[in-house]
C-alpha positions in Angstrom: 136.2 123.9 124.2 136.1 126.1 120.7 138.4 124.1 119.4 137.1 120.6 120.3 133.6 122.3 119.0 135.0 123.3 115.7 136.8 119.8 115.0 133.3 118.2 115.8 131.7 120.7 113.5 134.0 120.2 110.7 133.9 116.1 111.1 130.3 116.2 110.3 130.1 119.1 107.6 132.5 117.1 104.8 130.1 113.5 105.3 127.0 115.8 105.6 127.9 117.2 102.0 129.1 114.7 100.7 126.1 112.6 101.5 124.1 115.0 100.3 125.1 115.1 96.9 124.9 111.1 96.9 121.6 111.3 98.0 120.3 114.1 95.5 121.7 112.0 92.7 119.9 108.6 93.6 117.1 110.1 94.3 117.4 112.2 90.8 117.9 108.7 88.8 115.2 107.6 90.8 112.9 110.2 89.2 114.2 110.5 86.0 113.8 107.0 85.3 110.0 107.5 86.3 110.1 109.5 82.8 111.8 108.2 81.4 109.6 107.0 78.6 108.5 110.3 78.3 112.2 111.7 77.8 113.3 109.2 75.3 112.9 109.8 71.5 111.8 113.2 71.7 115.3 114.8 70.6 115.0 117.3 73.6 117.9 119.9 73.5 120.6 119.6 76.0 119.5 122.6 78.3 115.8 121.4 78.4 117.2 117.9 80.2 119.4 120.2 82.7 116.5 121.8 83.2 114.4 119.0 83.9 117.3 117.9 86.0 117.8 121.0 88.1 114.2 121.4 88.9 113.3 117.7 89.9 116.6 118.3 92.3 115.0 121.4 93.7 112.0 119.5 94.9 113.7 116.8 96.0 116.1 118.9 98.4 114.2 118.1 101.4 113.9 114.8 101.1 117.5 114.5 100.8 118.8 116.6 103.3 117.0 114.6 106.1 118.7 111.6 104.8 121.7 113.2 104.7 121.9 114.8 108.6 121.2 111.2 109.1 124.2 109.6 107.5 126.3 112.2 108.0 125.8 112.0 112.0 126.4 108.5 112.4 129.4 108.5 110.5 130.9 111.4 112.4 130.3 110.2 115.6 131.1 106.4 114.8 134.4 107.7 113.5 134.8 109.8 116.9 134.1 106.1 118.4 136.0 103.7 116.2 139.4 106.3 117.3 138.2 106.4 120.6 138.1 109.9 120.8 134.7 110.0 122.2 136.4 108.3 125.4 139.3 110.5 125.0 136.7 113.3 125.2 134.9 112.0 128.2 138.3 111.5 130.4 138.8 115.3 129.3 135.4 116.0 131.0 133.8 116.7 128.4 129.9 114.5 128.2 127.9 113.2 125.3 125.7 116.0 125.7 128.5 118.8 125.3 129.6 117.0 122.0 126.7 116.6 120.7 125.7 120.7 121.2 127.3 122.0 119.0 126.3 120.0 115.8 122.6 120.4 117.4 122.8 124.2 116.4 123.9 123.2 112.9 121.2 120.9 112.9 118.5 123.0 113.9 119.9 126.0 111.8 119.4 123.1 108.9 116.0 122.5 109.6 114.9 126.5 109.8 116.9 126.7 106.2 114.4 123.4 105.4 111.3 125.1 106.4 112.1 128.4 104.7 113.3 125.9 101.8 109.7 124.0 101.7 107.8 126.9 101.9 109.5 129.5 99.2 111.7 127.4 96.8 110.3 124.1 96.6 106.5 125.3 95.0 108.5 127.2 92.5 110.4 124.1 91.7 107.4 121.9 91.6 105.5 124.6 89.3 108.2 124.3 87.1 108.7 120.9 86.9 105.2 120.0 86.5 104.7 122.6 83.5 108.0 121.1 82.3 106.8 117.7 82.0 103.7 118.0 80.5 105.3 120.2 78.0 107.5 117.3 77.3 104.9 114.9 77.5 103.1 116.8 74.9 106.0 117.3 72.7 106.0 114.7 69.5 108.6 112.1 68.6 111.8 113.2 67.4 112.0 113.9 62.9 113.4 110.0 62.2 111.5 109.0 58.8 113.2 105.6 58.2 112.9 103.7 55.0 110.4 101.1 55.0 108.1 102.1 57.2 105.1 104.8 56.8 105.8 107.9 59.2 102.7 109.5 60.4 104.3 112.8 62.5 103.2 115.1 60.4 99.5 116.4 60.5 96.9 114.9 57.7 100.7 113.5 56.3 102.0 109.9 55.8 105.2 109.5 54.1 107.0 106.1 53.7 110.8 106.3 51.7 111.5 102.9 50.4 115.5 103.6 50.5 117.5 105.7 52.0 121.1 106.6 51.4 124.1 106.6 54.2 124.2 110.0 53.6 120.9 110.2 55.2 119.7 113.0 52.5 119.5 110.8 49.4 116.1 108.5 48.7 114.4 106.4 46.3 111.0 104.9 46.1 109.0 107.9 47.7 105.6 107.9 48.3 103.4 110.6 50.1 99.6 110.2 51.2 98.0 113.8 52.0 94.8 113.4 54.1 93.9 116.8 55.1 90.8 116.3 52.9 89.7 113.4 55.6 88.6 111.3 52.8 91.4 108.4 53.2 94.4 107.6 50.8 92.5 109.6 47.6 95.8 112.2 47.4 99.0 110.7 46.9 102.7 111.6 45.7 104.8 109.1 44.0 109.0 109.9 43.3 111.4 107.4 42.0 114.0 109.3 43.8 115.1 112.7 45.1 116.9 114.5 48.2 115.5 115.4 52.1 116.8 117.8 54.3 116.2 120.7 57.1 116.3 124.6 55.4 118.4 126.6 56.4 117.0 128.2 59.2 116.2 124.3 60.3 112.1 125.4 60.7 111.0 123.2 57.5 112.2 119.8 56.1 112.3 120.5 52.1 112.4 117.3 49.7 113.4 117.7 46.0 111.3 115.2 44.1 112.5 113.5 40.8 110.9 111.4 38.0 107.0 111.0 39.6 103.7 111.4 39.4 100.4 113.2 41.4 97.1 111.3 42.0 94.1 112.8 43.2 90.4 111.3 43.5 89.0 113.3 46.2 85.3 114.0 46.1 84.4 118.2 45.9 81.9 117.3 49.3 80.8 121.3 48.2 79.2 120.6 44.7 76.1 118.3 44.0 77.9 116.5 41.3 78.3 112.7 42.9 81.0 111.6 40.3 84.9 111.7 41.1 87.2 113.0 39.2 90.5 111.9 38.7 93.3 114.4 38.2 97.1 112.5 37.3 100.0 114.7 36.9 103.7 113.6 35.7 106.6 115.5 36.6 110.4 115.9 36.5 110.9 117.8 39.5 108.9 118.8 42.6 109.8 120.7 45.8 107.8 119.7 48.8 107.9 121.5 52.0 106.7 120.6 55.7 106.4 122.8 58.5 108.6 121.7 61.5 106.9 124.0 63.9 104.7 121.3 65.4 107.8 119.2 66.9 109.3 122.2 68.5 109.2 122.3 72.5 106.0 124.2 73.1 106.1 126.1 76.4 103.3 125.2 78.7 101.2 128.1 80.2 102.1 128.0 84.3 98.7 129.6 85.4 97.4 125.8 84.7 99.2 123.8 87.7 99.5 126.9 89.6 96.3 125.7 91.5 98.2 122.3 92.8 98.4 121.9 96.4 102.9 121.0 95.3 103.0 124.5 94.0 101.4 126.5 96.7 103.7 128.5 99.6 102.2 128.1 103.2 100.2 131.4 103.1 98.5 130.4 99.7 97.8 127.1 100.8 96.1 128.5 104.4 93.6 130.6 102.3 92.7 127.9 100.1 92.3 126.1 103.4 89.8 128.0 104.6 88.2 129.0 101.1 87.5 124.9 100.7 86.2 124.8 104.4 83.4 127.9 103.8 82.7 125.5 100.5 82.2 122.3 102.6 80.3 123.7 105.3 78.3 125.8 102.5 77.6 122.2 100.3 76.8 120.4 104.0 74.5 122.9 104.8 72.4 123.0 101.1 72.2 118.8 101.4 69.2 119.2 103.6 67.7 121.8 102.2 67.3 120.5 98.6 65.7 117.4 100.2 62.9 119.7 101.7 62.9 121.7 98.7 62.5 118.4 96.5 59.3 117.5 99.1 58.0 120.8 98.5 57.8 120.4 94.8 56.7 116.7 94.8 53.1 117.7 97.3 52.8 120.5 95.6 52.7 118.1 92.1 49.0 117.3 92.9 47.8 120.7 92.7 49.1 120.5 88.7 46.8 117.8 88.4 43.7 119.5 90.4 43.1 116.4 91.8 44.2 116.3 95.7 45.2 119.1 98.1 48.8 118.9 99.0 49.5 116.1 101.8 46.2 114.8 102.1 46.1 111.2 103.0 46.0 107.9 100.5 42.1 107.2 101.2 41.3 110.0 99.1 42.7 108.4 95.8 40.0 106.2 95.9 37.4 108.4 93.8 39.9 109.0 91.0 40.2 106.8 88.3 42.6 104.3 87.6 44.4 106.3 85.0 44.5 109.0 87.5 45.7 106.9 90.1 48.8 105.9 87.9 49.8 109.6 86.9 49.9 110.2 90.1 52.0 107.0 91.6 54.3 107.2 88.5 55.1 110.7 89.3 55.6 110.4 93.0 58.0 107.5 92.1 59.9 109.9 89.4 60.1 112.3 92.1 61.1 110.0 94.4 64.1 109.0 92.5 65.1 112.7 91.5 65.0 113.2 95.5 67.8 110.0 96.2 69.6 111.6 93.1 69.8 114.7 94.3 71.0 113.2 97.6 73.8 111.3 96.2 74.9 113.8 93.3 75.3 116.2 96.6 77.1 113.7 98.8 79.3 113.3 96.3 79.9 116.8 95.4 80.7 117.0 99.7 83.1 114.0 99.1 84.9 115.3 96.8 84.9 119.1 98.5 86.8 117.5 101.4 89.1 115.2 99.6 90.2 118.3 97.8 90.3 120.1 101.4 92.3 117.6 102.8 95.2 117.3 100.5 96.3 120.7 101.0 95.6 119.7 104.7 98.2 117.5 104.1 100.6 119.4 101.7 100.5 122.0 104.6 101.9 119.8 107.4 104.3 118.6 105.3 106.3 121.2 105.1 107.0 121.2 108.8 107.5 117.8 109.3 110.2 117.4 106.7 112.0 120.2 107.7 111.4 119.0 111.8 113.1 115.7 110.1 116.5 117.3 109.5 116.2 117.8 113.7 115.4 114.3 114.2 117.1 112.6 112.4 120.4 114.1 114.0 119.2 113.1 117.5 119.2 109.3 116.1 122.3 109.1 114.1 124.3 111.2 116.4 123.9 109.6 119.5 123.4 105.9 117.7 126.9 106.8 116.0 128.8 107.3 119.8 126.6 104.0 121.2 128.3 101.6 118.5 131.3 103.4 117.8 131.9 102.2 114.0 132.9 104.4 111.7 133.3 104.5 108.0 130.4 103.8 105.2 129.2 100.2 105.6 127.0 100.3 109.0 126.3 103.8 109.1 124.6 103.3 105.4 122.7 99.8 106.5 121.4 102.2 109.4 120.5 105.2 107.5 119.1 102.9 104.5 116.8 100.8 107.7 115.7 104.2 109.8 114.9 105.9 106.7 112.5 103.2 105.5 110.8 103.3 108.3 110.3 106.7 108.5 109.2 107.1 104.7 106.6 104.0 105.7 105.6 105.0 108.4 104.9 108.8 106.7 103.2 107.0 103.4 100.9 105.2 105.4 99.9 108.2 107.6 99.5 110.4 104.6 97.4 107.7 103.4 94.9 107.5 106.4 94.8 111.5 106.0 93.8 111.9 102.8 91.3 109.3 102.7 89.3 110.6 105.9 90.3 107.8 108.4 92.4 110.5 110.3 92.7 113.9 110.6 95.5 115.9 108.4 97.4 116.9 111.1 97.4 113.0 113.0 98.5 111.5 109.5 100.9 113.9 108.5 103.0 114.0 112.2 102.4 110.4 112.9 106.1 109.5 111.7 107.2 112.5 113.8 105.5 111.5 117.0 106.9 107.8 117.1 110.3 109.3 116.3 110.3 111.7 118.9 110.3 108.7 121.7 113.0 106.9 120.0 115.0 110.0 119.6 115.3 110.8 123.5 115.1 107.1 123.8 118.9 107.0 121.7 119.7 110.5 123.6 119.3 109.0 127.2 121.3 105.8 126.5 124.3 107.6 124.5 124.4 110.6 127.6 124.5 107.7 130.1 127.0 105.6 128.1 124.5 102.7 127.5 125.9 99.1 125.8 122.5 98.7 124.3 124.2 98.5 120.6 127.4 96.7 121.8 128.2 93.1 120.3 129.4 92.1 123.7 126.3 93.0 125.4 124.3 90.9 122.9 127.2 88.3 122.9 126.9 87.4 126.5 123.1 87.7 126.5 123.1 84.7 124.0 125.7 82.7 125.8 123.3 83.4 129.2 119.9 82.0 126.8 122.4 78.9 125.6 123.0 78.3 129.3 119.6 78.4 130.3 118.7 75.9 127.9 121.2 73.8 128.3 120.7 73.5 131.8 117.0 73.1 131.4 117.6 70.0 129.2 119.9 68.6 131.7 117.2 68.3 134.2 114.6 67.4 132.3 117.2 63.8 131.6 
């Protein structure tokens, strides 16, 4: 039995990596072509993409190792199938059940390494990835001043180079528009030619200006006199220099997405649980009370005005004059309106509260349920792989591909319904998991009892039975 055991185990370990890898990668693509735009022409240094790279593929670990237990499962026991060793097996005495044991343990070993995965690795991950791309997002364009056009990446600088050289260091026609003075194109630097390129320690870009002149009009905004002077310099030879600094990658403080519900462990996201709830019920609780409080204030108006006792009835507005009688009706209305204000500034404030509440709600569940998915999805594709007994890549995939779309559905729309209030956390977030959990035992039962649900001869004659049927009843009604 050991040795049937370990042949089963090692059957499904080479697809289970294997698939895994494929999985990581398309689901890596998938991501990275999210940001793409973000990624592109900021000349980003090798190790910053692998980074990127390596941290999206730490978060996405347990998406992919769900998908593939799946795979992997039906391909090893559709192989067993398609070489009729699962029969081979069963004439040996050994039952669905017993083959399916061992890789069971893997399985659930799998999804503990999931759960411990979800709960310690992927927050780091997701903390560093988020810091990572908004670093990048922040991070200007790439140095690429082409000639022809006016290049704005420098602060308060606009430089446009009329030619430049294939040597990529040698221009002509140069013109440069300072406008740290904010008072529009008044400073300006004209060479017929000259040289660009990076100093040596690559922190500043240096030009070498030949044959030009300087122009500046700019208004001294500090002295009374209104006139502008104009100051016009020639020259043979000017050095320029601009700080690089600004289009360096800028590392982004971590203590700023530390707060997000992707970057939170379980025990962190428990006590912010229960720190939101205290803040709900605290907000629920203060609604009413403002409203009395706003009452309060608004009777208590008319003793300001010395003109009525507080709640004393309309009648007695009679004997004031009609100027009186508006002061008072304008102000009840203004308080009126500050009450409803109040009302709806503090439902919102509740709104928000719980929409807050119930995303960590539902970033808390998660991590059981994707790690309970490894468990699941091996109880599909294992006994769905010995009920149709084909091997190889083809209808294992189209499987996988089907089963995993319904899942992910199925777990968007719950997630959905959870975080807008129309179900609870916990009903939203295991809703995927409670209609799988049917169809697993479902698939179980049928596979252990050597069921033909999935055979094309079963379906086969069920059509020709329906074609006869038919047939027949047209027959009689002639």
């Amino acid at each position: 039995m050991k040795i049937v055991y370990r042949y089963i185990i090692r059957n499904f370990l080479g697809p289970l990596i294997l698939t895994f890898f494929v999985a990581i990668f398309i689901l890596l693509m998938q991501f990275l072509w999210k940001y793409v735009d973000d990624l592109v022409g900021k000349g980003l240094e090798i190790h910053v993409l692998l980074k990127f790279m390596f941290y999206a593929a730490g978060s996405l670990m347990n998406m992919a190792l769900p998908l593939a237990v799946l795979l992997a499962s039906l391909m090893t026991f559709g192989n067993m199938g398609e070489r009729l060793e699962v029969v081979a097996m069963k004439s040996a005495g050994i039952p669905i059940s017993k083959m399916i044991a061992p890789l069971a343990i893997v399985s659930l070993l799998l999804t503990i390494f999931a759960f411990w995965y979800a709960d310690k690795v992927i927050p780091v991950a997701n903390l560093k990835l988020r810091t990572l791309i908004y670093t990048v997002q922040e991070q200007k364009p790439a140095l690429n001043i082409e000639s022809g056009t006016f290049y704005t990446g420098f602060d308060d600088i606009t430089i446009r180079i009329g030619k430049k050289h294939a040597d990529n260091t040698t221009i002509e026609d140069v013109l440069i528009y300072d406008h740290s003075r904010h008072q529009g194109n008044v400073t300006m630097t004209y060479a017929k030619s000259g040289t660009m390129r990076m100093t040596d320690d690559g922190k500043n870009l240096l030009f070498i200006l030949y044959d030009g002149f300087f122009w500046d009009e700019s208004v001294n905004t500090e002295s009374r006199d209104a006139s502008q002077p104009l100051n016009r310099a020639t020259f043979k030879e000017q050095y320029k220099r601009f700080d690089l600094s600004s289009f360096e990658l800028q590392e982004s403080d971590e203590e700023f997405f530390s707060s997000s519900q992707q970057a939170m462990p379980l025990a962190m996201l428990s006590e912010k649980i229960d720190t939101l709830k205290v803040m709900v019920d605290r907000a629920q609780q203060e609604v009413p009370q403002g409203f009395i409080n706003n009452l309060y204030y608004f009777t208590n108006y008319i003793r300001y005005k010395e003109v009525m006792k507080p709640f004393i009835p309309l009648d007695s507005l009679k004997p004031l004059t009609a100027q009186q009688k508006m002061d008072a009706y304008q102000y009840a209305r203004q308080n009126a309106e500050a009450v409803v204000s109040s009302a709806k500034f503090a439902e919102q404030d509740v709104y928000f509260r719980e929409m807050s509440m119930r995303a960590y709600q539902v970033e808390y569940h998660n991590k059981f349920t994707f790690s309970l998915a490894c468990l699941l999805f091996f109880f599909i594709g294992a006994p769905l792989g010995a009920i149709i007994r084909k091997g190889g890549i083809g209808i294992p995939l189209v499987i996988t591909v089907a089963f995993f779309t319904f899942y992910f559905m199925i777990t968007a729309f719950g997630k959905n319904m959870a975080l807008s209030g129309e179900m609870s956390a916990f009903g939203g977030v295991w809703l995927s998991t409670l209609i799988l959990i049917p169809i697993c035992i479902l698939l179980t039962y049928k596979a252990t009892v050597d069921s033909s649900m999935m055979s094309a001869e079963t379906y086969e004659k069920l059509f020709k039975k329906i074609k006869f049927k038919l047939q027949s009843i047209k027959k009689a009604k002639k």
